[in-house]
C-alpha positions as CSV (number, residue, x, y, z in Angstrom):
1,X,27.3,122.4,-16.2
2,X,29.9,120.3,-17.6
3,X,28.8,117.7,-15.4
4,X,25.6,117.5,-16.1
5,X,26.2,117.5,-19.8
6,X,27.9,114.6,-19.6
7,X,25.6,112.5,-18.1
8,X,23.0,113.5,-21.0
9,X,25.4,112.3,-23.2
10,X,26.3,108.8,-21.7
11,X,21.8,108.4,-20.8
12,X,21.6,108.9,-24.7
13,X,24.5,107.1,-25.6
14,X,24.0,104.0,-24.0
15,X,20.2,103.1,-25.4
16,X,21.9,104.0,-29.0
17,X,24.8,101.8,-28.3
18,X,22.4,98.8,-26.8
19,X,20.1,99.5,-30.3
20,X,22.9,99.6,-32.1
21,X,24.5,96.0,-30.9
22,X,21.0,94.3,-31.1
23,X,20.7,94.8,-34.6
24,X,24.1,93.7,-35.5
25,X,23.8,91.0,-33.1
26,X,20.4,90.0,-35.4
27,X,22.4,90.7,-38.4
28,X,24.6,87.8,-37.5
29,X,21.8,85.4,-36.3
30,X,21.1,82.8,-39.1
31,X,17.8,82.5,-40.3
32,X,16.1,79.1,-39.7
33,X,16.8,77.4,-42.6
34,X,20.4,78.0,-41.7
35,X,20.0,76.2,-38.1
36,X,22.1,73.2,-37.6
37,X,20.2,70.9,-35.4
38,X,20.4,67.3,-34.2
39,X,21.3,65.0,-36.9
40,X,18.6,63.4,-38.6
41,X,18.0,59.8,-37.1
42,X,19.1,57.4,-39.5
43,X,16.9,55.5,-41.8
44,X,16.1,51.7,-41.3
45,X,17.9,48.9,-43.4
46,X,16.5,48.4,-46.7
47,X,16.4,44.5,-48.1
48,X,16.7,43.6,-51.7
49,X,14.0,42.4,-53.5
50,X,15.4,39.3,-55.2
51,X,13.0,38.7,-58.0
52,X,14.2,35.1,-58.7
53,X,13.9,31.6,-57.4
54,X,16.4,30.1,-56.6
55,X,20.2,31.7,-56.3
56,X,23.0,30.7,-55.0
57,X,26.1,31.6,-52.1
58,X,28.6,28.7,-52.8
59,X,31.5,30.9,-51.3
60,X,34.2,28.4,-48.8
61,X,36.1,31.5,-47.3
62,X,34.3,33.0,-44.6
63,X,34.8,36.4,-45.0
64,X,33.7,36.3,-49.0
65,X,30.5,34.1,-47.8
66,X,29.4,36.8,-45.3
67,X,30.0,39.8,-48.0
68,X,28.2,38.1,-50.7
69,X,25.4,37.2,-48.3
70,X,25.0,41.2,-47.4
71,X,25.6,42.3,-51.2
72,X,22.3,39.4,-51.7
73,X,20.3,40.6,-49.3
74,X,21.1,44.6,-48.0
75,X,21.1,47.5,-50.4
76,X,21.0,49.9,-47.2
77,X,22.4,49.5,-44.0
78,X,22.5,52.2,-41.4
79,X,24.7,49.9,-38.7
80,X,26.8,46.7,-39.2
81,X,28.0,43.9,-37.1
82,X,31.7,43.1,-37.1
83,X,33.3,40.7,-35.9
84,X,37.5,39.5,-36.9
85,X,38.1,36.7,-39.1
86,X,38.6,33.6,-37.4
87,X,37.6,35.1,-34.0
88,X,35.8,31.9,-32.3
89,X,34.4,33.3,-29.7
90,X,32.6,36.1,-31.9
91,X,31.0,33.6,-33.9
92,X,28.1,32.0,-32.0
93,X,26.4,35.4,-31.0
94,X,26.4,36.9,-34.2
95,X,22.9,35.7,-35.3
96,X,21.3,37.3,-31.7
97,X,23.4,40.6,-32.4
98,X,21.9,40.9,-36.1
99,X,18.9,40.1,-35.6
100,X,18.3,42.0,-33.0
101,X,19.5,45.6,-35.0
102,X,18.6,43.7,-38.3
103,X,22.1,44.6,-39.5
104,X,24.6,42.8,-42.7
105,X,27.1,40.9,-40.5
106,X,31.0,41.1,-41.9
107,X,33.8,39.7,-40.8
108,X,37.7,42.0,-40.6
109,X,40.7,40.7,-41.4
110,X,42.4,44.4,-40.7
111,X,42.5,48.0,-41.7
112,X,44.2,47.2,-44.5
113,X,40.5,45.1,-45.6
114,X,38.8,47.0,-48.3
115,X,36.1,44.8,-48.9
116,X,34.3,45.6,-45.3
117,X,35.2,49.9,-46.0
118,X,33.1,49.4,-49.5
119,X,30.5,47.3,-48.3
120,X,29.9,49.8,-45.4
121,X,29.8,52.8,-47.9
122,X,27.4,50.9,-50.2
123,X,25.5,50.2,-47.7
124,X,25.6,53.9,-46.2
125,X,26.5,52.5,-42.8
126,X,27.3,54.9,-40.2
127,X,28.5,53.0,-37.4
128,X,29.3,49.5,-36.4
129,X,28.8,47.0,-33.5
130,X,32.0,45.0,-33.2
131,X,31.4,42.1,-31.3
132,X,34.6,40.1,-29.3
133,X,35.6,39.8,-25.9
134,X,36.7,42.4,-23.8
135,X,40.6,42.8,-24.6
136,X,43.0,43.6,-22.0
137,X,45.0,47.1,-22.3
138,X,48.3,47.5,-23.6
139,X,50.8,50.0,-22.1
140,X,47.2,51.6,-21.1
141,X,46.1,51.5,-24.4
142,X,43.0,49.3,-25.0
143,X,44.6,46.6,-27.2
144,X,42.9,47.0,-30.9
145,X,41.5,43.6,-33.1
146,X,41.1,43.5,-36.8
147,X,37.4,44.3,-36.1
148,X,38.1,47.6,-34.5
149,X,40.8,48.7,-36.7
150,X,38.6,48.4,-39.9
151,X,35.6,49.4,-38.5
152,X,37.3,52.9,-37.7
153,X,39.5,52.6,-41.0
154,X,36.1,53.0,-42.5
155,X,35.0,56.2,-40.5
156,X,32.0,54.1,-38.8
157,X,31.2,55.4,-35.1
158,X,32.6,51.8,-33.3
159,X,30.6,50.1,-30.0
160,X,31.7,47.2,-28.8
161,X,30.1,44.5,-27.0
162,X,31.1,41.3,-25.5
163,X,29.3,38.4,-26.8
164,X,30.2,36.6,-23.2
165,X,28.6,39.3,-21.1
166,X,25.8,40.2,-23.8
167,X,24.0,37.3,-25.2
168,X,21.8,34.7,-23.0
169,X,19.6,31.6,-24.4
170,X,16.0,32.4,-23.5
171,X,13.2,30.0,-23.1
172,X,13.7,28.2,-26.5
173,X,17.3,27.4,-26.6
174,X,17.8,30.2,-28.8
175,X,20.9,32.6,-28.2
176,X,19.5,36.5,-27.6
177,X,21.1,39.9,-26.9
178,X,20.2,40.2,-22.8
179,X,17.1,43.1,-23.1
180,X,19.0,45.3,-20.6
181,X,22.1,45.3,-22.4
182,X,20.3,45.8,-25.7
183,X,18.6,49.0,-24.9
184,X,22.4,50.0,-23.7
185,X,23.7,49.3,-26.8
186,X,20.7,51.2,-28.4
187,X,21.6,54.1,-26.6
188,X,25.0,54.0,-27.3
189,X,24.2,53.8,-30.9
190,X,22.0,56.7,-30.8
191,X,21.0,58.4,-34.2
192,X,23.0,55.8,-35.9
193,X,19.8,53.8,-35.0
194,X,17.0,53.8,-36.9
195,X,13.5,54.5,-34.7
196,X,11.9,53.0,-37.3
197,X,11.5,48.8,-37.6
198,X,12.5,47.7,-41.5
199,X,10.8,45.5,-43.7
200,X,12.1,42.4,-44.1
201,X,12.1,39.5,-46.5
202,X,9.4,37.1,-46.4
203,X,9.0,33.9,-48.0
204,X,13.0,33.4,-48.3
205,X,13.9,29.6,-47.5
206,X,18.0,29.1,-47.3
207,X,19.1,25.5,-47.7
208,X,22.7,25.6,-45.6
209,X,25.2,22.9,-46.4
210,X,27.1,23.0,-42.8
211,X,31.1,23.9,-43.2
212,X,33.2,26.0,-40.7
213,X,33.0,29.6,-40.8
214,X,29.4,30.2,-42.0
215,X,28.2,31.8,-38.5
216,X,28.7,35.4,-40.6
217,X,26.5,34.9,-43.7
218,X,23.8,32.7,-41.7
219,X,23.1,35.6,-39.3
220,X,22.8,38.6,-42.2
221,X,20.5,35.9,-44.1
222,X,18.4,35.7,-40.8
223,X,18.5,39.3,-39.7
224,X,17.6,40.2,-43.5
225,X,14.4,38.0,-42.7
226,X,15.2,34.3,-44.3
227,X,14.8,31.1,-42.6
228,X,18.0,28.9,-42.4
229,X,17.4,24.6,-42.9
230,X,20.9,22.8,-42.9
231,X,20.8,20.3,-45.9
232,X,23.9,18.0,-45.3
233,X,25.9,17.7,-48.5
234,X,24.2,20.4,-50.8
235,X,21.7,17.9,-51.8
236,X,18.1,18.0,-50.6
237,X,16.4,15.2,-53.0
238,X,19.2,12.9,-51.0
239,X,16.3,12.4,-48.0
240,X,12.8,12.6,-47.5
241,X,13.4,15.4,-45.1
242,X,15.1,17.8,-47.4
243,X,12.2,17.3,-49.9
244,X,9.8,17.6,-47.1
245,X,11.3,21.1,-46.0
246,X,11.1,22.3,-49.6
247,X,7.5,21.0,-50.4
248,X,6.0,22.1,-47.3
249,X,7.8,25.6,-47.6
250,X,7.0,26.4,-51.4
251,X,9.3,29.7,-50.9
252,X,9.1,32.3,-53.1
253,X,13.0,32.6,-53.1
254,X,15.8,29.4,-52.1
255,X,19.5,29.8,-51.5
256,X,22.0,27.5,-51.2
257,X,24.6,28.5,-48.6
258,X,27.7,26.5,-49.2
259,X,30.4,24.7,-51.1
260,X,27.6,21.7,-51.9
261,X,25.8,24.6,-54.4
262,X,28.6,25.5,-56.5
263,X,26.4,24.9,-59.6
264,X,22.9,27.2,-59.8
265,X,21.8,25.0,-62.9
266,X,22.0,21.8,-60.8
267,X,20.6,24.1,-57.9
268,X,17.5,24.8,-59.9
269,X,16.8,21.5,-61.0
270,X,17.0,20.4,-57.3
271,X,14.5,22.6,-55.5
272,X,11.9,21.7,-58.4
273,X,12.1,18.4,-58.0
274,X,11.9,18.7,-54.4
275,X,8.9,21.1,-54.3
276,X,6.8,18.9,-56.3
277,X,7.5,16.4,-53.9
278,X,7.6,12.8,-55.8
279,X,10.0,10.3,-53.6
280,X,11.1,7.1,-55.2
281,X,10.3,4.0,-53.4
282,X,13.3,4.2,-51.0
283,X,12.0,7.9,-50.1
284,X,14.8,10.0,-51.7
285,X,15.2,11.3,-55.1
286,X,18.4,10.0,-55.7
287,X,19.1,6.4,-57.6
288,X,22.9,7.1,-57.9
289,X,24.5,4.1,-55.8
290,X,21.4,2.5,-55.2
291,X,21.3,-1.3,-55.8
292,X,17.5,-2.9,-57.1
293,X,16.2,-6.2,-56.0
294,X,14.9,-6.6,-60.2
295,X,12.2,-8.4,-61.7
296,X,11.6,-9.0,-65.5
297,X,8.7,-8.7,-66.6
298,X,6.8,-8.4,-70.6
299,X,3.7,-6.8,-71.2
300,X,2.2,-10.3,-72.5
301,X,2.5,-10.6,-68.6
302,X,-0.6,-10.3,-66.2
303,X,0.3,-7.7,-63.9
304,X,-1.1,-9.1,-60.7
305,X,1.2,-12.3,-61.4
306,X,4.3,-10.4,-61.9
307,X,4.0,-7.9,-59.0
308,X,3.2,-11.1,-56.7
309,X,6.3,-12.4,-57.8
310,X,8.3,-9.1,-56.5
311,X,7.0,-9.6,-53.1
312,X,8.8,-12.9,-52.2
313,X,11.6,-10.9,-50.5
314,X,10.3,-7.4,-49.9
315,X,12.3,-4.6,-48.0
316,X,12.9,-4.8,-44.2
317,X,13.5,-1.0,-44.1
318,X,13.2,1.2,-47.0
319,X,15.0,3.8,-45.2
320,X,18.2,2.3,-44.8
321,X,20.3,2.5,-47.9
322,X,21.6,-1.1,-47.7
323,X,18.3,-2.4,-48.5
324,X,18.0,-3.0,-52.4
325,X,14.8,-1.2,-53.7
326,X,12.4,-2.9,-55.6
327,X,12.8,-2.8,-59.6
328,X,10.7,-3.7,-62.1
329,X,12.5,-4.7,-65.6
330,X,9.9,-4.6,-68.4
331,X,10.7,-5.2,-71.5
332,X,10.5,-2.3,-74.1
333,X,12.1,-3.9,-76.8
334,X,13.2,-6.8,-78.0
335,X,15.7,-7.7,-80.3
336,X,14.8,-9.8,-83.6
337,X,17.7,-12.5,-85.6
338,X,15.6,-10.9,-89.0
339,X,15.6,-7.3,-90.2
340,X,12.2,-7.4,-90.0
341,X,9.3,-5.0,-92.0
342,X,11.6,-2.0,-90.9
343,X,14.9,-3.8,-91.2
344,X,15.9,-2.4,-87.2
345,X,16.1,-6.6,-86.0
346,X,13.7,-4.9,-83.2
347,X,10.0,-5.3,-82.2
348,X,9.1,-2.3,-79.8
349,X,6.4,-2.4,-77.3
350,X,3.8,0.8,-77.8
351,X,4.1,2.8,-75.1
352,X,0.3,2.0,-74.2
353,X,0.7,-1.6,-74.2
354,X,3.7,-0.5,-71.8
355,X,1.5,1.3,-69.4
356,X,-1.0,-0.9,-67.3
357,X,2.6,-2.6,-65.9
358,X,4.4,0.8,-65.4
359,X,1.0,1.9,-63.0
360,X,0.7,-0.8,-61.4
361,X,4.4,-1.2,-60.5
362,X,4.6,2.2,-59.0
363,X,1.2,1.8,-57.4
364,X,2.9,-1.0,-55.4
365,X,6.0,0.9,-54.8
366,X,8.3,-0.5,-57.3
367,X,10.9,1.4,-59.2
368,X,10.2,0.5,-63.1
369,X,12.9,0.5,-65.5
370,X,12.6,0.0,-69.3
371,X,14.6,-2.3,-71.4
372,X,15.3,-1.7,-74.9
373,X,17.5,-4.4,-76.6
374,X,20.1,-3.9,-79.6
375,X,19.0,-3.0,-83.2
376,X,20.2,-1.2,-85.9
377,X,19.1,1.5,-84.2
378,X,21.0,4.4,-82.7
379,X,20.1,4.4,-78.4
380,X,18.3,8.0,-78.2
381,X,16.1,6.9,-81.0
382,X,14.8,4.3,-78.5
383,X,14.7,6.0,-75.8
384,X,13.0,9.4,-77.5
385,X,10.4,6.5,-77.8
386,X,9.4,5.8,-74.7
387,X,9.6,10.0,-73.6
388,X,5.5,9.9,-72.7
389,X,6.5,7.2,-69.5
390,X,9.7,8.4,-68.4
391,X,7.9,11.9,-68.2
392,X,6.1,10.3,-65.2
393,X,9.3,10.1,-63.1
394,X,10.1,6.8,-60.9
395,X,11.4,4.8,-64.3
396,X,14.9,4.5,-65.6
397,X,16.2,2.8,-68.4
398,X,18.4,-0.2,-69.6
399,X,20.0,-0.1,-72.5
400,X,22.3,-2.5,-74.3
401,X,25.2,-1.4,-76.4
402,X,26.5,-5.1,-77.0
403,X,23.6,-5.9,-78.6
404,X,24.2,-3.1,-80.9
405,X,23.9,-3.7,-84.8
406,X,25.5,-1.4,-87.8
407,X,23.2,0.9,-89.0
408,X,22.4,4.4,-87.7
409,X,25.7,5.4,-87.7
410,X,27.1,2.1,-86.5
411,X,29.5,0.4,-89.3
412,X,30.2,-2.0,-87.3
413,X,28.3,-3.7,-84.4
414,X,28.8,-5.0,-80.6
415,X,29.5,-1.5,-79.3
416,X,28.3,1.8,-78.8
417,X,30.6,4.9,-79.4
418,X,30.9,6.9,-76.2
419,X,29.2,10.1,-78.1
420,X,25.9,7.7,-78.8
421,X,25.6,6.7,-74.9
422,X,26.0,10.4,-74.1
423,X,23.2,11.8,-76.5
424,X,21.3,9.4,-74.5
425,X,22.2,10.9,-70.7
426,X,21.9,14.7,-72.0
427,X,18.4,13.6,-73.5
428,X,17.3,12.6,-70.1
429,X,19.0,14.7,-67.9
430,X,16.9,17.3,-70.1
431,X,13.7,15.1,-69.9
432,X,14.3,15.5,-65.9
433,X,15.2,18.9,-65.7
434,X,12.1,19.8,-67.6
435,X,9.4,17.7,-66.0
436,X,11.1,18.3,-62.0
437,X,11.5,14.8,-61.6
438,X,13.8,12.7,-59.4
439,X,17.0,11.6,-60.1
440,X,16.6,9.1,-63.6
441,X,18.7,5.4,-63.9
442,X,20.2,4.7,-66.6
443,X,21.5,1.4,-66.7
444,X,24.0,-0.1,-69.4
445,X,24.8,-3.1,-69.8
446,X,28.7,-4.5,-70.6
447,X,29.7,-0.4,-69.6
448,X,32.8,-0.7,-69.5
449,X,33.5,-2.8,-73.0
450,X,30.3,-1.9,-74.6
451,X,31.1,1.5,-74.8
452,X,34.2,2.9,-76.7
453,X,35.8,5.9,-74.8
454,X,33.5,4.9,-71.9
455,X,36.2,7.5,-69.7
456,X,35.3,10.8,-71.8
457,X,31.6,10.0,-70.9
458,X,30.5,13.3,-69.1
459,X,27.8,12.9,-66.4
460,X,25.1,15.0,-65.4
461,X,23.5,15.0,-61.8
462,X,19.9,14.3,-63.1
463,X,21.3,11.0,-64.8
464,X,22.6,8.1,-62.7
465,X,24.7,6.0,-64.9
466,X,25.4,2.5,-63.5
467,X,26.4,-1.2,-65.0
468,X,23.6,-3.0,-65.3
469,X,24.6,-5.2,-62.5
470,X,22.7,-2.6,-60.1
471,X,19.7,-4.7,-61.1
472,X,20.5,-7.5,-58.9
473,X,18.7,-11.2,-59.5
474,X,17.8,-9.7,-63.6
475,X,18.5,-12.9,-66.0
């Protein structure tokens, strides 16, 4: 009896008992918002939407060139590509690295590096390809690099890859992340990927004076979308080339990578002139250090006769910077021995008497260049004057500051102070700047004695300012 009592107790114990531990089990279960599942895959890289026209990234250091290039051109970033200052071997497969994860390239110069830590939180990285050889172990620890160490300073899941074993040129010359190791390196990267392909810049021209250490910055520009054109020298009105590249590509944003754009003002003039495209007859924009084969010329002249005249020892290559370009010297103004009706001892040409000759000069592919002669008149009064044709670009100016008079702040006369020549370069530096013209001449006569404190003259890159001996054969 006892027995069988017991065994009615454990049949309707153990239902209870298994009831009993489902429900607490279930009690413990979270509900479904409460799951923790797979992370969620990582969201593609975002570009910046410059909104301007031209900008600049003049940096020379390396590592400051390649941060400012992803602070340009990244706001989001789920993976970077890093790579240890001055690590050689790193540097040529950067560009096929970035592009192919469209990822900000920086460069490490150790743990101790807080730039690459705050670029990688700004940029809500969560991990990061460090590209360099394959290092050797040490005491059978894998020897670290600056790359590695920051990169995992920074809390950023680290896979490596060696730029000897990983990237191959394919059919155009161009260097490439080998497909099968890519989709390794994909896989390695796993939800630090995005799935998803970003948007990238369009219309985004970067002009690239070449120096050491740029490999960094030009691959985050590319893999952000840009297209790369080396201009040697930060200058691309110095060829016809450079203007070429920025008149065919009439971007709708231009940087200048290097230490040749260290000034955005001179920058901006720059890509104007180039994208409107007008070359001076030795097809640059540039006068500076360019000497003229000159001939005078009044407007009482026929212009057939005078042009004919220009042609006795024309240019054997207008490319090659020895050659002296063709000038025209037309007289703009000439001085009088009497005061005359408006007692400046000048009689100045109208500006459409002035015309015909200017036309036809640059019609023939002459450079024209106005001569005003010495009055009582102060310089940027004459050459404010003559604003409607040097508006036109391809005509400089002489001026003469020997011939000067007194008068118009002048007590005394055979000299220009340094302040008067200068009101005269800002004027057209401003004239060129405004209208997107070429490079202007400004040619002065006795330079060094005709102007006092000639040294504290200040230049400006629109202006050349050269002795008037540039004008070679000129009486």
């Amino acid at each position: 009896m006892v027995l069988r009592q017991r065994r009615l107790i454990r049949r309707a114990l153990v239902p209870t008992l298994v009831l009993s531990l489902v429900a607490a089990l279930g009690a413990c279960t979270p509900e479904p918002d409460d799951v923790v599942g797979p992370p969620a895959p990582a969201a593609p890289a975002l570009v910046r939407d410059l909104g301007v026209h031209t900008t600049t990234l003049p940096a020379s250091d390396p590592a400051e060139l390649a941060l400012t290039a992803s602070q340009l051109v990244f706001t989001e970033a789920p993976v970077l590509v890093v790579a240890s200052l001055g690590d050689d071997a790193a540097a040529p497969a950067l560009t096929a690295v970035a592009t192919a994860l469209a990822a900000p390239v920086l460069l490490a110069d150790g743990p101790a590096d807080r730039s690459v830590r705050s670029e990688a939180e700004r940029l809500g990285a969560r991990a990061a390809v460090v590209v360099e050889q394959d290092r050797l172990p040490v005491d059978g620890e894998p020897a670290s690099s600056s790359a590695t160490d920051t990169a995992e300073a920074a809390g950023l899941q680290v896979v490596h890859l060696d730029p000897d074993a990983a990237v191959i040129t394919d059919g155009d010359g161009d260097a490439v992340v080998d497909p099968h190791l890519l989709d390794d390196l994909r896989a390695e990267l796993g939800d630090a990927l995005p799935t998803a392909a970003p948007d990238l810049l369009t219309e985004v021209l970067a002009l690239v004076d070449p120096a050491p250490g740029q490999e960094a910055a030009l691959a985050t520009l590319r893999a952000a979308g840009a297209v790369t054109r080396e201009v040697a020298g930060g200058d691309p009105g110095a060829s016809a080339q450079g203007v070429g590249t920025l008149t065919d590509a009439q971007a709708l944003t231009v940087i200048g990578v290097g230490p040749g754009f260290d000034d955005e003002a001179t920058f901006d003039w720059q890509v104007a002139a180039a994208e409107r495209g007008l070359l001076l007859p030795h097809r640059t924009q540039r006068v500076q250090g360019v000497v003229f084969a000159a001939t005078a010329a009044r407007v009482s002249d026929e212009p057939d006769r005078v042009l004919a005249a220009t042609d006795d020892d024309p240019p054997t290559d207008p490319d090659d910077p020895a050659t002296p370009v063709p000038a025209l010297v037309l007289r703009a103004s000439q001085r009088l021995w009497s005061a005359g009706p408006d007692g400046t001892f000048l009689r100045a040409e109208s500006v459409e008497a002035l015309t015909p000759l200017v036309e036809a000069a640059h019609r023939t592919g002459r450079y024209v260049v106005l001569e005003v002669e010495g009055g009582s008149v102060a310089l940027l009064d004459q050459v404010r004057a003559l604003e409607p044709l040097l508006a036109g670009g391809g005509v400089g100016v002489l001026v003469h500051p020997e011939q000067r008079r007194s008068g118009a702040g002048r007590t005394q006369g055979g000299a220009v102070d340094v302040d008067e020549l200068q009101a005269v370069v800002d004027h057209l530096a401003a004239l060129v700047t405004e209208h997107a013209l070429p490079q202007a001449l400004l040619a002065v006569a006795s330079l060094e004695t005709g102007v006092e404190g000639v040294d504290g003259l200040v230049h400006r890159p629109q202006v050349a300012v050269a002795d008037s001996t540039v004008l070679e054969g000129l009486r």
